[in-house]
C-alpha positions as CSV (number, residue, x, y, z in Angstrom):
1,X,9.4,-2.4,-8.9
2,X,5.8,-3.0,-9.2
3,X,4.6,-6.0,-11.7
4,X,3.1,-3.5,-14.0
5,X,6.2,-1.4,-14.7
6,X,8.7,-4.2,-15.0
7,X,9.8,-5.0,-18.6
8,X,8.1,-7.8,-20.2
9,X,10.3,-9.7,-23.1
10,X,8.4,-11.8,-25.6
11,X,8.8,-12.9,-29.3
12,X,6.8,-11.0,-32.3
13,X,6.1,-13.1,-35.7
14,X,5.1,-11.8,-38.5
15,X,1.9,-13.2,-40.3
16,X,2.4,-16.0,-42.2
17,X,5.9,-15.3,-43.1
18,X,8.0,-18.6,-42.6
19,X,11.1,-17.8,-43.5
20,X,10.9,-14.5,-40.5
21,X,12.4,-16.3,-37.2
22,X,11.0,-14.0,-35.1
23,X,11.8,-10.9,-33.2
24,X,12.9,-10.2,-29.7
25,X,11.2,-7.3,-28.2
26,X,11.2,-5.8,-25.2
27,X,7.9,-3.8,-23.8
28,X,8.9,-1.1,-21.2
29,X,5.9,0.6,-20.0
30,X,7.9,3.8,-19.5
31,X,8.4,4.1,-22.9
32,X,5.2,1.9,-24.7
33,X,2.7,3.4,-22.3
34,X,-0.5,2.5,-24.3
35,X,-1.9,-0.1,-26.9
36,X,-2.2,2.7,-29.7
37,X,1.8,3.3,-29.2
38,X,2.4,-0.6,-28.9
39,X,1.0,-1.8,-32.9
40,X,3.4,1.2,-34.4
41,X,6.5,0.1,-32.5
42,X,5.8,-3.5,-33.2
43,X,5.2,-2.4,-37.1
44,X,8.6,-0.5,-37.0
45,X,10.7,-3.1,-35.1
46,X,9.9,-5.9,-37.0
47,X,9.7,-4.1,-40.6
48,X,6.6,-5.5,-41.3
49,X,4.9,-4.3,-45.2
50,X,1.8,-3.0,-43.6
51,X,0.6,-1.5,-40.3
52,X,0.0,-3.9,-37.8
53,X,-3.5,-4.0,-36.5
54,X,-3.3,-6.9,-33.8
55,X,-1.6,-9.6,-31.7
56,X,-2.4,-12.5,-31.7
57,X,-1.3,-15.9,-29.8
58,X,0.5,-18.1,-32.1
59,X,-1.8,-21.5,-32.2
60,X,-5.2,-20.2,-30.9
61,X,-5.3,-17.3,-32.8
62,X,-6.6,-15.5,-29.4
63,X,-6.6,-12.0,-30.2
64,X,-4.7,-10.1,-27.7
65,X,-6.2,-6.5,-26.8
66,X,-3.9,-4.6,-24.9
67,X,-0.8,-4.7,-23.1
68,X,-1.9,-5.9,-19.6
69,X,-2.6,-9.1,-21.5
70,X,0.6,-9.6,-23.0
71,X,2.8,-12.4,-20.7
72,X,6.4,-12.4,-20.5
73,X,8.5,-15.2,-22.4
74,X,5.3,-15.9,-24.5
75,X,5.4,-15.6,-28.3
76,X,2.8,-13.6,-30.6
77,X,1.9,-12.9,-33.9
78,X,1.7,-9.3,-35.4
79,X,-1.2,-9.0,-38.1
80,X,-1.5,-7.1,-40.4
81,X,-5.1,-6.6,-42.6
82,X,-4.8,-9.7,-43.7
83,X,-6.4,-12.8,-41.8
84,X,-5.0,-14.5,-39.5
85,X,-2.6,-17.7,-40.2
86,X,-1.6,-20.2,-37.5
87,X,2.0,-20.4,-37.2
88,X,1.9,-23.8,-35.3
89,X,4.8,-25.0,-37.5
90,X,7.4,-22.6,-35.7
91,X,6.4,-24.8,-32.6
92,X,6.2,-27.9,-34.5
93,X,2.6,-28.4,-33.3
């Protein structure tokens, strides 16, 4: 299996929600093939209010803008239209 087709498993936050623990998803390419599929999945799995219209890296803030860019066994945060909050207290940073 090629590095671009094997599953990549990483953990979704939602935007400045502290009491959501986070999400476990799973990103196979056969079925998430591009970045305009991704943000509705993400929006649906973790039952966010509104759409979500980027990823972002949990401390940085770096947004993330598709999904050859998204790492295995990293964490992310899924934004809405609001702006960006750090989470760096899930991390305890």
């Amino acid at each position: 299996m090629t590095e671009q087709n094997r599953a990549k498993r990483f953990k979704l936050y939602k935007n400045g929600d502290k009491q959501f623990l986070g999400k476990e998803f799973v990103l196979n390419r056969r079925r998430i093939r591009t970045w305009d599929a991704f943000l509705p999945a993400v929006t649906s799995d973790t039952r966010c209010a509104e759409a979500v219209r980027s990823i972002r890296t949990p401390v940085g803030g770096t947004r993330i803008q598709n999904l050859d860019q998204l790492e295995d066994s990293s964490n992310y945060v899924a934004v809405g239209m609001g702006r960006f909050k750090r989470i760096g207290w899930v991390f305890n940073l």
